[in-house]
C-alpha positions in Angstrom: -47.6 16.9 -4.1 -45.9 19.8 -6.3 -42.6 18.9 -8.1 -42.5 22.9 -8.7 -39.5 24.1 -6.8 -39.5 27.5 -8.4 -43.2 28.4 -7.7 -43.9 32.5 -6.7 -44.7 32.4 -2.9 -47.9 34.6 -2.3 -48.9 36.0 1.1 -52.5 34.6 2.2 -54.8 36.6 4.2 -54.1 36.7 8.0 -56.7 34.3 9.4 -58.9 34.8 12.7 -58.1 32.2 15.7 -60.1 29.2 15.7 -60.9 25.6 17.4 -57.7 24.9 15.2 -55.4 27.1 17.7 -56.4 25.7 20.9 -54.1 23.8 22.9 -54.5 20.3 24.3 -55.7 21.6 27.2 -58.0 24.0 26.0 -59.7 21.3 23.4 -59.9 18.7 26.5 -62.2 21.5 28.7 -64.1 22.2 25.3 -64.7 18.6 25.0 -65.6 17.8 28.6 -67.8 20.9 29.0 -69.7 20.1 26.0 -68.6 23.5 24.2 -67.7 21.2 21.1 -66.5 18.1 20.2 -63.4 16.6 18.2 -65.5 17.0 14.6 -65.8 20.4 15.1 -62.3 20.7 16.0 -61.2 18.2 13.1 -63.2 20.4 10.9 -61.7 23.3 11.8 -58.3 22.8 11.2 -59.1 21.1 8.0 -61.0 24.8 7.1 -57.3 25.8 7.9 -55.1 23.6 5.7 -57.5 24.2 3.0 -56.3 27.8 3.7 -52.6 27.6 4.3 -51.6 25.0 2.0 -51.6 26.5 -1.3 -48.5 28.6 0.5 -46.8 27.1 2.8 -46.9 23.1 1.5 -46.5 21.4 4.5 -48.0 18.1 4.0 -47.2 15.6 1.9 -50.4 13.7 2.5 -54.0 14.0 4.5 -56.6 11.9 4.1 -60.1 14.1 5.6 -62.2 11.1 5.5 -60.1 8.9 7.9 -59.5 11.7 10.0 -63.3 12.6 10.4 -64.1 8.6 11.1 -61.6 9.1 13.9 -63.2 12.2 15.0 -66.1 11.0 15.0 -65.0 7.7 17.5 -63.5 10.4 19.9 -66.9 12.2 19.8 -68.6 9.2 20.7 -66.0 8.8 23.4 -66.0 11.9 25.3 -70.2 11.5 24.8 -70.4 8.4 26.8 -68.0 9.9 29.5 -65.1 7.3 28.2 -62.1 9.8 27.0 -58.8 7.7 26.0 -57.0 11.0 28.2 -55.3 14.3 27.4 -55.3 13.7 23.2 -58.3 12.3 22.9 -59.9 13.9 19.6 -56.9 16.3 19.6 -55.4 16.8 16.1 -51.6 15.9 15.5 -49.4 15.8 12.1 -46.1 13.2 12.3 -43.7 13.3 10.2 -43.5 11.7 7.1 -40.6 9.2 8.1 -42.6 8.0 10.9 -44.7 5.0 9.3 -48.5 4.7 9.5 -49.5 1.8 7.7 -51.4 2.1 4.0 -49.5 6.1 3.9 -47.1 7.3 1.6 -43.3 7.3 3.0 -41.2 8.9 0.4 -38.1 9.8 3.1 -38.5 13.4 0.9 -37.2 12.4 -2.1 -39.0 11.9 -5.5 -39.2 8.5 -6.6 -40.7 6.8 -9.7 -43.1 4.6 -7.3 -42.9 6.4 -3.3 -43.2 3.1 -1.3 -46.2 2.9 1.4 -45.3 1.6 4.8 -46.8 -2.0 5.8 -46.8 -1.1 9.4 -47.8 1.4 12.0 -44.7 3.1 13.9 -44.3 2.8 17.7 -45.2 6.8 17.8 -48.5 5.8 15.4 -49.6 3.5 17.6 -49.1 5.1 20.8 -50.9 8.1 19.1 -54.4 6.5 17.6 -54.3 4.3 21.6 -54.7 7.4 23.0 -57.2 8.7 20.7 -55.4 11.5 19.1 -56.7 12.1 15.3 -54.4 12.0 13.1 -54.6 14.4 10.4 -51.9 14.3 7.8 -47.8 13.2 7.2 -45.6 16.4 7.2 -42.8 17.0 4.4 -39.0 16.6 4.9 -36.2 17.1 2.5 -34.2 15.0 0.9 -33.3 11.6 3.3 -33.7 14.6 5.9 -30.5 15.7 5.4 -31.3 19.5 4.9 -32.3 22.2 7.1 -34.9 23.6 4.7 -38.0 22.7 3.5 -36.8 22.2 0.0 -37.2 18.4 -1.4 -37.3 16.9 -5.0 -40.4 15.5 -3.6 -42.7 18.5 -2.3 -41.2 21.8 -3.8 -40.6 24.3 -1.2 -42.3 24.2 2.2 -42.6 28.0 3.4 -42.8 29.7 6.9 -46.7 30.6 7.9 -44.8 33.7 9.9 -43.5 35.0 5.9 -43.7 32.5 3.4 -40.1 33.8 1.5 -38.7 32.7 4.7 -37.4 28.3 5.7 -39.2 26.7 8.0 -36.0 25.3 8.8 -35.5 21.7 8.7 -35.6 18.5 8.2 -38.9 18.8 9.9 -40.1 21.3 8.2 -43.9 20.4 7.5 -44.3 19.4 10.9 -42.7 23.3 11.9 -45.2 24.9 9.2 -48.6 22.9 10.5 -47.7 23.9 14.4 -46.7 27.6 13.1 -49.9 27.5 10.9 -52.1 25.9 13.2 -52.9 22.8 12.3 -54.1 21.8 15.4 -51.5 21.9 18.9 -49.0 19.1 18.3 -46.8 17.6 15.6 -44.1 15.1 15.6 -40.6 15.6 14.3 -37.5 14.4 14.0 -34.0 15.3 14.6 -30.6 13.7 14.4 -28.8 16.8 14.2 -31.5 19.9 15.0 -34.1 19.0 12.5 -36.8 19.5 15.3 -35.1 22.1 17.7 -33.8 24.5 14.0 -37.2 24.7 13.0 -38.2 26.1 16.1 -36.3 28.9 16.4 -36.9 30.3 13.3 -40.3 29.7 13.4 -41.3 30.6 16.8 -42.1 27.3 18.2 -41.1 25.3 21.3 -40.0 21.5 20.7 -38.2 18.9 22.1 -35.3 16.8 21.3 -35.6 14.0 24.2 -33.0 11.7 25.4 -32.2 9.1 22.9 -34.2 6.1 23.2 -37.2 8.2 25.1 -39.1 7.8 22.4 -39.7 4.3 21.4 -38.7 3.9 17.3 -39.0 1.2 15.0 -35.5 2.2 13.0 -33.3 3.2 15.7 -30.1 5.0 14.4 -27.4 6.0 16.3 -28.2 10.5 17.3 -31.7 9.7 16.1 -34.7 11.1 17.9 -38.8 11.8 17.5 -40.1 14.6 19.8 -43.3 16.6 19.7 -43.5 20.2 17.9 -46.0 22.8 19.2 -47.0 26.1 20.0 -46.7 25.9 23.7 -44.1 23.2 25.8 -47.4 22.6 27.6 -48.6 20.8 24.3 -45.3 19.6 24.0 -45.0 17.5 27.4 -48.8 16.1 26.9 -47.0 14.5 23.4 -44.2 13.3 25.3 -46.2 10.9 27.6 -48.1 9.5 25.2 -45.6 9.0 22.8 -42.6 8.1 25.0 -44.5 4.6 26.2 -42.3 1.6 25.8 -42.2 -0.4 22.4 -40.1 -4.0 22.4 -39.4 -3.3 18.6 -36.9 -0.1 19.8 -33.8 -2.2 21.1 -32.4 1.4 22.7 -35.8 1.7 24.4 -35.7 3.9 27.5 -38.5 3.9 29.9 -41.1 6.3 29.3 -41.5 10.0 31.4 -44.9 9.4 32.4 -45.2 7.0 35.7 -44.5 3.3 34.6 -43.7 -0.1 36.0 -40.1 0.5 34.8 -39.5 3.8 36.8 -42.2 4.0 38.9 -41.3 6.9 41.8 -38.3 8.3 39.8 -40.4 10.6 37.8 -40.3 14.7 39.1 -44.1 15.1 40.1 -45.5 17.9 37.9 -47.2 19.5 40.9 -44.0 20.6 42.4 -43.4 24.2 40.8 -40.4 25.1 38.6 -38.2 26.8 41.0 -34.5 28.3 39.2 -33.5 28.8 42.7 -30.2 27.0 43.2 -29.8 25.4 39.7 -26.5 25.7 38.2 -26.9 26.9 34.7 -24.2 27.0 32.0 -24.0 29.9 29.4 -22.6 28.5 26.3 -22.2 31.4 23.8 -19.6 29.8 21.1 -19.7 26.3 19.8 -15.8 26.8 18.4 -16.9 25.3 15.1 -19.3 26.6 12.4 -20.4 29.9 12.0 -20.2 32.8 14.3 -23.1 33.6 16.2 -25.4 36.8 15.4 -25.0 39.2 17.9 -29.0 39.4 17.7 -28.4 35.9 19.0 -26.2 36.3 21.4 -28.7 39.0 23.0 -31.7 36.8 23.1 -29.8 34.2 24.5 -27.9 36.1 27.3 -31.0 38.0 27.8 -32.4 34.1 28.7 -29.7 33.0 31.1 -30.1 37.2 32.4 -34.2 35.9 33.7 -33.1 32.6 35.2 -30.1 34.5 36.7 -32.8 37.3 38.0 -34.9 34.2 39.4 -32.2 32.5 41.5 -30.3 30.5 39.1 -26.6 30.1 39.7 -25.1 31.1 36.1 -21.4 30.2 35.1 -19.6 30.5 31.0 -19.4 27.5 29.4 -16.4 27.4 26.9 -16.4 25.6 23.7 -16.1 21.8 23.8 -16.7 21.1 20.1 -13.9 22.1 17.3 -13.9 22.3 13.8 -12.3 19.2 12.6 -14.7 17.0 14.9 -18.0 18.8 12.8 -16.3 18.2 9.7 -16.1 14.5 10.5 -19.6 14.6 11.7 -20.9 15.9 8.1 -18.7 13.1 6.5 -19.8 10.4 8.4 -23.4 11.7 7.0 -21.9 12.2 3.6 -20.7 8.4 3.4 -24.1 7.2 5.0 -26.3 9.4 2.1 -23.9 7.8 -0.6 -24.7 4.7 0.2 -28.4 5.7 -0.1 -27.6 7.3 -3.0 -25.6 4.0 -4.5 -28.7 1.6 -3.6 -31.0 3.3 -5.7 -32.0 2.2 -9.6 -29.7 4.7 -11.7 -32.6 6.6 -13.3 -34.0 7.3 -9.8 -30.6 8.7 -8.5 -31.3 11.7 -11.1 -34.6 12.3 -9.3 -32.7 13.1 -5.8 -32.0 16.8 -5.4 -29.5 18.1 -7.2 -27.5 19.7 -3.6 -27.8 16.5 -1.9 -26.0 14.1 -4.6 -23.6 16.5 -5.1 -23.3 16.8 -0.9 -23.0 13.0 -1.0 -21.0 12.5 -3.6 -18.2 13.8 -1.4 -18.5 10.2 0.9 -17.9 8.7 -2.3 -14.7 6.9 -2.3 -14.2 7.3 1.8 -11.7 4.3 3.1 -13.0 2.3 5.7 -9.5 3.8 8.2 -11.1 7.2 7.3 -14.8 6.4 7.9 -13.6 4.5 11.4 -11.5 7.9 12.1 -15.3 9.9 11.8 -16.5 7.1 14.0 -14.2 8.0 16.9 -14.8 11.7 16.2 -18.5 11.1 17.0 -17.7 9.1 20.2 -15.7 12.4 20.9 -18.3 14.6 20.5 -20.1 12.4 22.6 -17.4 12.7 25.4 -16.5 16.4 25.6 -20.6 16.9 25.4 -20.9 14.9 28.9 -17.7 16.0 30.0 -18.4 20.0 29.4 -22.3 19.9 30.9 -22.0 17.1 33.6 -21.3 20.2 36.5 -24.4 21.9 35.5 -28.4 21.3 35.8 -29.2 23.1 32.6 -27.0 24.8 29.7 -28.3 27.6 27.7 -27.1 28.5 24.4 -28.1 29.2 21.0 -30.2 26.7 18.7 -28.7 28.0 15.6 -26.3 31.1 15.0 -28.6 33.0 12.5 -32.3 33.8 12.0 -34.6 32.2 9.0 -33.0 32.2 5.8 -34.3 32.7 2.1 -37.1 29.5 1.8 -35.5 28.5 -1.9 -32.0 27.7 0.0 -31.5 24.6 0.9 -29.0 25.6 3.4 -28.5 28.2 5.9 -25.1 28.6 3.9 -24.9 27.3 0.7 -20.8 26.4 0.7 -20.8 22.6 0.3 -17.5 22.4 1.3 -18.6 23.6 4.6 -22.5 23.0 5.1 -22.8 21.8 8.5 -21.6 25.5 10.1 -25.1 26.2 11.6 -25.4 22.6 14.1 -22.5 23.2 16.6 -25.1 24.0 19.4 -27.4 21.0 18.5 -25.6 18.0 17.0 -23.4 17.4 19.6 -27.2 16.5 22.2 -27.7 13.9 19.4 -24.5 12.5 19.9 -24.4 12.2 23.6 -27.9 11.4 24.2 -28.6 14.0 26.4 -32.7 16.0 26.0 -32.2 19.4 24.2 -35.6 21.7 24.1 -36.4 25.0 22.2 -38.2 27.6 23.2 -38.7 31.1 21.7 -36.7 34.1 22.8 -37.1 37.2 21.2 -36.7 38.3 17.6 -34.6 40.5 15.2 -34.8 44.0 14.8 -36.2 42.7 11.0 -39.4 40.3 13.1 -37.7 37.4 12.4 -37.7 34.6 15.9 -34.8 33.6 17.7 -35.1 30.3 20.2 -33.2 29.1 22.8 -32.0 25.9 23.4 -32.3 24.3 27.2 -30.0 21.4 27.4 -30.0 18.8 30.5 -28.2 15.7 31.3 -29.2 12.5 30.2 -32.9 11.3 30.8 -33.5 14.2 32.1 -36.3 15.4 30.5 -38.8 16.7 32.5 -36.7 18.5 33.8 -35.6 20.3 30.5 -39.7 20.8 29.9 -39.8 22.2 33.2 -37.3 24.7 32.4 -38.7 25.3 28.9 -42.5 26.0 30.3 -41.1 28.2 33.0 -39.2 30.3 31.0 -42.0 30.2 28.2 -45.0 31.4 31.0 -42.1 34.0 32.3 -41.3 35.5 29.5 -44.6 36.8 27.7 -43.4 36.0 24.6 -45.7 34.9 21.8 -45.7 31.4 20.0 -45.5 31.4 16.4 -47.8 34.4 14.8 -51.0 32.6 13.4 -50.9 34.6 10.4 -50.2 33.0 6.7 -47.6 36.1 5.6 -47.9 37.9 8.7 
């Protein structure tokens, strides 16, 4: 782990594609045809991080040895003709905030002693059941309140695509090991964009599911897991593996795949993707935050422009979110981080990033009338979200309103009097519970990606995925470039 916020990014050689770049899909026929197994696999995307860390820092902790002894199981799995399923021996990163028991969980922060979780998470378990090897934790910032990869903890986590670029955040490891290929699918998390942000400006497709989808074991109110990955293929493999109930999740919904729970309500993945007939809403301005690029804008429009072109039925969507309800939003966060801030041993609250206690600082001294007055605001949020999409199948609109930014910022823009402008299109899907997916558009004139985001109503997220894969396999644009400073 580097404490060295200020180190000199260098470029690493653009590497060749390897086992470590093949989908799920790919790495199941590999493993069923006999081409190679899960070691081989394991071994090549450990060949990779030994390549790409150095630069981009995007784990906070692997440990080869268990990873291999879990390979090695898988091996003997798929030798004896008994495969766990789809992730068996497939290589997958979570999040460091996601607990696997004897592992570092620092929350992004520097400590004097980083605890270690007791426990496996719901998402842990769910993963090693179904064989998936596990191959490191991914870095967040600080309490995962930045969108950055900059933490008092790790340094600076860079983009694979040009390391003096973000990865965006607060899942910004878990954006960097998908973009760099460390292996097809990593787990995020996102209570305001931190999983759908880093995809767009890093090329990646992800998914924000509907709250509760994904069983955790700290449910907190806007808070979700969802897979990360190169392909929304990968992406909906995750999600029925890791969407499976868990009795310690109290907001527990039941899971996509086929269940006791829902059996027969789930949209049969046979059927094809058809845009025909689906009412689609356009939503172009958030009415709070920043403006949107126009580079933005184009990707975007040129998005609803192929659904349109395929049969969709698309209609504006005004703005349903204003700036006084995202200012509440940021101090409802600021008062939460404060009291994080408060609970900690004095000497340790000099260790927390210099941005964020000064961020949180600002909920110091909140009344509880004003703190209740952000509660209502978020219920708000939640309304006019519900209100604004309920008419339509799918909205369409911009993840962020600007491309990747400088990698030593912790924040798109820097203002701390206004440092929320960039989650008008994503925080209020949090809020209302609804499934929010990115997938990647198109990019600036300068190279730099630009994602889409494909909203739905509540639980519905296959059909969000459905969407998101269509429009990925129609568009014929590249994932994330597998190139360290490419």
């Amino acid at each position: 782990m580097s404490h060295d916020t200020h180190a000199e990014p260098t470029a690493g050689p653009a590497h060749r594609a390897s086992l470590a770049d093949l989908t799920a899909a790919g790495l199941n026929a590999g493993f069923a045809g006999g081409d190679f197994d899960p070691l081989d696999v394991v071994a090549a995307v450990v060949a990779r991080m030994d390549e790409c860390e150095p630069v981009i820092n995007a784990l906070c902790h692997r440990d080869d040895e268990r990873s291999r002894a879990a390979a090695e199981a898988s091996a003997a799995r798929w030798r004896a003709g008994r495969s766990r399923g789809p992730l068996d021996g497939v290589p997958v990163t979570i999040k460091e905030n996601i607990a696997r028991a004897g592992v570092p969980m620092p929350a992004g922060h520097d400590w004097i002693e980083v605890p270690i979780a007791a426990h496996d998470a719901p998402i842990t378990q769910r993963l090693e059941e179904a064989g998936a090897v596990i191959v490191g934790s991914t870095t967040m910032p600080d309490w995962g309140m930045l969108s950055s990869g900059v933490s008092s903890l790790h340094g600076i986590t860079r983009s694979p695509l040009d390391p003096s670029l973000t990865t965006g955040g607060s899942s910004s490891g878990a954006g960097a090991a998908a973009a760099a290929g460390y292996g097809p699918i990593h787990i995020g998390s996102d209570i305001g964009g931190s999983i759908r942000l880093p995809c767009t400006w890093l090329g990646l497709a992800g998914l924000k599911p509907s709250f509760g989808r994904v069983p955790l074991d700290a449910p907190y109110m806007g808070r979700c897991a969802g897979p990360m990955a190169r392909s929304m293929a990968d992406v909906r493999v995750a999600m029925d593996v890791i969407s499976a109930p868990d009795e310690r999740d109290f907001t527990r919904l039941p899971r996509i795949a086929r269940d006791e729970a829902d059996a027969g309500t789930r949209p049969e993945r046979s059927v094809p993707f058809d845009p025909r007939g689906l009412r689609i809403g356009l939503h172009l301005d958030a009415g709070c935050g920043r403006p949107v690029h126009p580079e933005t804008t184009a990707a975007v429009v040129a998005a609803a422009d192929r659904f349109a072109a395929a049969g969709a039925v698309v209609e504006p969507l005004e703005p349903f979110i204003d700036e006084s309800l995202l200012t509440d939003m940021d101090l409802f966060w600021r008062v939460r981080s404060w009291a994080d801030l408060r609970a900690l041993p004095v000497d340790e609250q000099t260790l927390i990033l210099p941005y964020i206690r000064q961020w949180a600082q600002g909920g110091a001294d909140i009344t509880g009338v004003r703190l209740m007055d952000c509660y209502h605001s978020i219920q708000e949020i939640r309304r006019r979200t519900v209100a604004a999409t309920v008419r339509f199948d799918l909205v369409l609109s911009p993840v962020a309103p600007d491309a990747a930014f400088p990698a030593e910022q912790p924040m798109p823009y820097p203002e701390l009097d206004r440092p929320m402008g960039h989650i008008g299109f994503t925080m209020p899907y949090n809020m209302s519970e609804q499934p929010a997916a990115a997938v990647p558009a198109g990019h600036t004139r300068d190279g730099r990606t630009i994602g889409v985001q494909i909203a739905g109503r509540r639980f519905a997220d296959e059909l969000v995925m459905a969407a998101g894969t269509w429009f990925e396999d129609s568009s014929g644009l590249p994932a994330a470039q597998l190139a360290v400073g490419g």
